[in-house]
N, C-alpha and C positions, 0 to 999 in steps of 0.2 A: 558342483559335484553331482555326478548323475545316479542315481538309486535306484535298486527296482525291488520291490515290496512283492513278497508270494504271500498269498493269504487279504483275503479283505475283512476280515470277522473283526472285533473288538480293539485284539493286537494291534494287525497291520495296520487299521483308520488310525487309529490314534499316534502310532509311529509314523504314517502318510502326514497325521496332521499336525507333529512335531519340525519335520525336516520339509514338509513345503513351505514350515511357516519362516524358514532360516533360509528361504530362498535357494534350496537345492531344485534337482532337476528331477522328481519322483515319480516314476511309473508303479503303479498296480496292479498288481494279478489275480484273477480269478476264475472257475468257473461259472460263480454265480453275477448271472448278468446286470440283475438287482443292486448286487452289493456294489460292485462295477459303476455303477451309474450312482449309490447314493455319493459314491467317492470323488468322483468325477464332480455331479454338482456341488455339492458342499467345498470342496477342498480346489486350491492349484495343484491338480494331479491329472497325469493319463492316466487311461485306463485301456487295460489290455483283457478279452474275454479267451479262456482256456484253461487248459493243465499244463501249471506252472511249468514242471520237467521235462517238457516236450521242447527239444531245440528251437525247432519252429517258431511255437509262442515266445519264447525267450528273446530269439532276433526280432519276432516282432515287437517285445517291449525296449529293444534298444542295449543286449546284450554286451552288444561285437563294441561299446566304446562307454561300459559302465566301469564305476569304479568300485561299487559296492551291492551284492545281493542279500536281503534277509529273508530266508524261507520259511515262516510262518506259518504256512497250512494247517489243519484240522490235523495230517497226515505225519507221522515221523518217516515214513519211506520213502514220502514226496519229496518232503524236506531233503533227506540223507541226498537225492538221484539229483534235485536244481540243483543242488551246490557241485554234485559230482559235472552235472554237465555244463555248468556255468564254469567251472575248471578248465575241463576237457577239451569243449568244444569253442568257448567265447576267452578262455584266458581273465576272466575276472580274477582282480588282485585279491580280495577283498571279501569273504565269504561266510554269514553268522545261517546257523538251522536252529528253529525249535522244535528240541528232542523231548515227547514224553515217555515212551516207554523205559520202565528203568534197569531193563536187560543194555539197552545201548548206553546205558550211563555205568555202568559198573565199573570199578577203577582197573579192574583185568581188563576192561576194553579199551582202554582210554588212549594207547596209542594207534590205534588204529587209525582216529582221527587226527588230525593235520599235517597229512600224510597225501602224497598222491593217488595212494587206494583209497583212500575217502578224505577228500583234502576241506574239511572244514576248519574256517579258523579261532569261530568260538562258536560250541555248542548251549544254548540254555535250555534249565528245563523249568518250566514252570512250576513244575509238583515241589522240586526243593525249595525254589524261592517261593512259595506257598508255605511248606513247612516252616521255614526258617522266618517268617512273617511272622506265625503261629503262635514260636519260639519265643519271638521278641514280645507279642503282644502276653506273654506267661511270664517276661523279664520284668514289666512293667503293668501289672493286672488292672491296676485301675486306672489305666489311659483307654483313648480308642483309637488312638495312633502311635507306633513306635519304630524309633529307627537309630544305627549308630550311624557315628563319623569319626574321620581322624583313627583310624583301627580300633575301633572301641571305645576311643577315651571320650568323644563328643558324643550326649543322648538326644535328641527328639524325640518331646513329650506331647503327645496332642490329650489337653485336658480338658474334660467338661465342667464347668463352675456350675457345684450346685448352691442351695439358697444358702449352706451355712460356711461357704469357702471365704476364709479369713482377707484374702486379697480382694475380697467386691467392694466398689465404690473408692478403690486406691489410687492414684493417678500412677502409672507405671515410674515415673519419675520417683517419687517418696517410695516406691517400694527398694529401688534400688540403693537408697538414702539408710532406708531402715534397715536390709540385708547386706550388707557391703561387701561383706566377706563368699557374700551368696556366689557362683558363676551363675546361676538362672540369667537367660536374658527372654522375654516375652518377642517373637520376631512375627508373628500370626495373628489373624483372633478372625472366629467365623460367629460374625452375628446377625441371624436368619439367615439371610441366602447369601448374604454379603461377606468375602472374604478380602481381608486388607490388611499392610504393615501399617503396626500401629505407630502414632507419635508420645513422646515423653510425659505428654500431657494427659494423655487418654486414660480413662477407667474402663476397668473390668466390671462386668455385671451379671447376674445372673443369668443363666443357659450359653453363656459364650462357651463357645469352642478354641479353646487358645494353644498353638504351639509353641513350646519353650525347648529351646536350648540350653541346658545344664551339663557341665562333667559327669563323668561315672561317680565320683564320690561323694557328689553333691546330691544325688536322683530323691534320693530316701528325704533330703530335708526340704528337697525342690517340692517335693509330692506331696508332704507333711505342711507346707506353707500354702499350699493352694488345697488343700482341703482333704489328699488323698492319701494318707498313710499306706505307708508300704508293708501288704499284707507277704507272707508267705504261701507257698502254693505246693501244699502237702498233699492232698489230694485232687487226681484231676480224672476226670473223666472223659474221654471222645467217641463222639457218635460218628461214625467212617471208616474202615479199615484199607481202603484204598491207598495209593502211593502217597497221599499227604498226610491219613493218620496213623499207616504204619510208619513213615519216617518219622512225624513226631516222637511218634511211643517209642521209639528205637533210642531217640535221643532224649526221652525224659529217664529211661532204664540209664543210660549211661553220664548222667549226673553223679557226683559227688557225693550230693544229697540225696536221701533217701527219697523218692515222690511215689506215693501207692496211686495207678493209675490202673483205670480198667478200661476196655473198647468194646463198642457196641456196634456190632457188623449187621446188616439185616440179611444177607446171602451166605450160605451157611458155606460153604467152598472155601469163597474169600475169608469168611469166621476162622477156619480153619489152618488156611494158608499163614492168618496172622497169627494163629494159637503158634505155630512149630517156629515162626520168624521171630516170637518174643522168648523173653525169658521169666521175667519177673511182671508182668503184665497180664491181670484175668482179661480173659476174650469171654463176650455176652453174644449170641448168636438170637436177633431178634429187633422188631420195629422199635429205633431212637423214639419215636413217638409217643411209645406206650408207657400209658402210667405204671403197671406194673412193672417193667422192663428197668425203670428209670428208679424207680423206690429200689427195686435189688441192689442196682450199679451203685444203692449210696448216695444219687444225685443230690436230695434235698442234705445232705451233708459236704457237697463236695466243694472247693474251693474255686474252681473253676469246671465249667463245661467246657469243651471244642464242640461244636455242630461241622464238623466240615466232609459231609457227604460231597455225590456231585449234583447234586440236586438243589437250588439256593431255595426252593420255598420250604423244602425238608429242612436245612437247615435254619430257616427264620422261626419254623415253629417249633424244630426239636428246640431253639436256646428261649425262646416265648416260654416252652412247657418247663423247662428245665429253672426257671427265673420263678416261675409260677409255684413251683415244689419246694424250692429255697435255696438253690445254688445262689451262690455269696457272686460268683461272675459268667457273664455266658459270654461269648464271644462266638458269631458266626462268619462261615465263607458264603460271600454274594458276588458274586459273575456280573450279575444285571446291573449296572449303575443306578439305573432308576428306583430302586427297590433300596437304595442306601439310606431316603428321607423316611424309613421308616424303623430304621435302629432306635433312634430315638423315643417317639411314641410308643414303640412295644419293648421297650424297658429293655434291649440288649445293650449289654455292655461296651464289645469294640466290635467289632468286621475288618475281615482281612478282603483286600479285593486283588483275585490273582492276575487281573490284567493290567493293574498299577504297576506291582511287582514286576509283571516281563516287562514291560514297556521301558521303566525305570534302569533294569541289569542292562536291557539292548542298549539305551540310552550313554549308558557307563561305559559300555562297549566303541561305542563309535564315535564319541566325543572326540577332540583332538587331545592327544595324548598329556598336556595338563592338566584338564579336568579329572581329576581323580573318581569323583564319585558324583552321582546325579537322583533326586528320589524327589516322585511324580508326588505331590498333594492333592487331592481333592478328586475330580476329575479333571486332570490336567489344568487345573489355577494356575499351580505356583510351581515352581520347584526350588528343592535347597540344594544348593552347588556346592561343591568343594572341591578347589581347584589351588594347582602352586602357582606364585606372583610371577611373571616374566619380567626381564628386566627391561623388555619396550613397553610394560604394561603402562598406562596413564594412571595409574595410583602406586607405582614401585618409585620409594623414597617419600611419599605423603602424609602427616599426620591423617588419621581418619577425618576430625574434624573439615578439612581441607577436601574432601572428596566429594566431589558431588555425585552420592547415589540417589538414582530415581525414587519418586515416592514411594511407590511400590519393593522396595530392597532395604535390608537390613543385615549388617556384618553380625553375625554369630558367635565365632570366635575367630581367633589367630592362633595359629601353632610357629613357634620359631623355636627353630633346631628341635629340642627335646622338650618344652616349655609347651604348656596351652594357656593361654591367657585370655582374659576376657577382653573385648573391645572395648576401648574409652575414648576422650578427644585427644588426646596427647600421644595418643600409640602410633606408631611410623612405621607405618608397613612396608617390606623390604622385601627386596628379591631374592625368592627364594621360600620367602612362608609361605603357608599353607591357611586359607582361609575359607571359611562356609558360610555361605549367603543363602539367604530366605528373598526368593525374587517371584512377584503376581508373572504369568506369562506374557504381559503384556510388556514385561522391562525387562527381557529373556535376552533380547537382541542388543540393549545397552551396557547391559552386564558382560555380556560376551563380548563387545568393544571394550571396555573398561579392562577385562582381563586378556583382551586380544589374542582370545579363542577360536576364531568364528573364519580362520581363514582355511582349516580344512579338518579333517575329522581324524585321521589315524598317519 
């Protein structure tokens, strides 16, 4: 399959170095020659140096006989014009932009797109799958990863075992002996640098990082057994009024529940912009930073912080300062990968990273149409799949016991018809379920045989 990537920044490498590794055909594009060439050596990728939406560049990255474009630039007008001329002029089937400004996302606008006046065929925007991170990480306070599956009804829970979490020194075996009724299944565990599916036999130990897979009605006693009781989140504060902490606050107001939330802008326009776009949300106009600013907001009482400016060291120290004062949770946004090993020594809570998020939606997007859903772990470790069974699949009609999954893979759960069920050795998976894997990226390619996905994307 032949791809061409616009954009070489964070996104596009990492979706470059998703789809070269599945042995597609992927060109790259950029203006920066730099970028260009770290892609090139690191990855099986061309590289193409230009502006993306210039026909020219485009045929030179292999246009006239691609199947798929994704426009990624820094740029929303860039993005909008490749895909226009990757239409236009090359006839590409196949056409994803990322959109951030959120005048092009408004649902008045919405048909415009996939359309011959602007024929894109999935728009992302980063800022909401940002928010909606946000979201999840405020559904589940005391994780530092969270995610659904199966429409909601599957959670992924990324937990940190502190020293008094009742499950340390348990073999995962006895714990499932002692919970029976539990759905938790343990399919993860990061210990140091090292991430790996665990075996039956394995214990938990203190500072593990462990992903669990539990139902929705299970989360509260899933969190409660590993140490983490499920607080409420009455009061919240965010420092950023930009497109991910006005959408948040947009959708903390339009809760059920009541949540008193204030936001802390330091540019007094955008302060303002957010006063008139909220309803029940006080707007603070002033540096996240300052101690003063943060004693007003309430912080040392608040149940959660958001840090999520666009600035990642703003926000490392506004949730630093905000932890410091007595906020019960800080949670920050970190862009920089590098900068993730240090959540933990500086006592924040969770971090959202918005380039997991896009990388993850595109991912979702161009999979072969039964993979349902796809979400990046770590810096691209692991991913957890969920995808329906085919009936040439090499595990349709197999007790699990009977299947040989790689070391690195762990079944989740199974959904048949309207049931979610936990995986055992006796369950026979059938064509037609719906099942979610926890796979290291090193058994990406066997998994995708096994579900016999891999033959083409849309």
């Amino acid at each position: 399959m032949k791809i061409i990537i616009c954009g070489a920044g964070q996104v596009g490498w990492h979706i470059a170095r998703h789809l070269s590794g599945e042995r597609n055909d992927v060109t790259i594009v950029d203006t920066d020659v730099e970028l260009i060439r770290r892609a090139t050596d690191a990855l099986d990728v061309q590289g193409v140096t230009g502006f993306a939406s210039h026909p020219d560049v485009l045929d030179r990255a292999g246009a006239r006989d691609a199947d798929l474009i994704i426009a990624a630039t820094h740029s929303d007008e860039v993005n909008m014009v490749t895909c226009q001329v990757a239409h236009s002029v090359f006839q590409v089937p196949r056409k994803i932009a990322r959109l951030r400004a959120s005048a092009y996302l408004d649902a008045i606008w919405s048909d415009l797109y996939r359309t011959d006046h602007l024929p894109i065929d999935v728009v992302i925007s980063p800022e909401r799958e940002v928010a909606r991170a946000a979201l999840q990480r405020l559904s589940a306070p005391s994780t530092f990863d969270a995610e659904t599956f199966l429409t909601g009804r599957l959670h992924l829970l990324g937990i940190l075992l502190d020293p008094d979490s009742p499950v340390l020194n348990t073999p995962l075996r006895q714990l499932d002996e002692m919970f029976s009724s539990l759905s938790a299944i343990v399919a993860g565990v990061r210990r140091g640098a090292k991430l790996f599916a665990p075996e039956p036999g394995d214990q938990l130990f203190e500072g593990d990082q462990v992903y669990v897979f539990t139902l929705t009605e299970d989360v509260p006693r899933t969190l409660e057994i590993f140490g983490k009781p499920a607080e409420k989140q009455n009061n919240v504060v965010i420092i950023g009024a930009g497109n991910v902490g006005l959408a948040v606050a947009q959708a903390l107001e339009a809760r059920p529940e009541r949540v008193r939330v204030k936001l802390i802008e330091r540019n007094r326009a955008r302060a303002e912009d957010a006063a008139d776009a909220l309803n029940r949300t006080i707007v603070l106009n002033g540096d996240g930073l300052s101690a003063e600013l943060l004693e007003e907001a309430a912080v040392p009482r608040a149940d959660a912080v958001l840090a999520i400016t666009d600035d990642d060291k703003t926000n490392i120290l506004a949730a630093v300062r905000a932890k410091q004062a007595g906020a019960k949770l800080a949670i920050s946004l970190v862009n920089d990968p590098t900068l993730m090993s240090l959540m933990e020594p500086l006592d924040i809570d969770a971090f959202i990273n918005p380039r997991a998020s896009t990388v993850s939606t595109i991912l979702r997007h161009i999979r072969h149409g039964r993979v349902r859903d796809i979400y990046s772990i770590g810096d691209a470790e692991a991913e957890v799949i969920e995808a329906q069974v085919l009936s040439t699949s090499p595990i349709a009609g197999r007790p699990v016991r009977d299947i040989d999954f790689p070391e690195g893979v762990l079944l989740g759960a199974v959904q048949k018809g309207e049931r979610v069920v936990k995986p055992h050795g006796d369950l026979r998976i059938e064509e037609g379920d719906i099942i979610v894997i926890f796979a290291l990226a090193a058994d990406i390619p066997e998994v995708e045989r096994l579900l016999q996905v891999s033959i083409d994307f849309f």
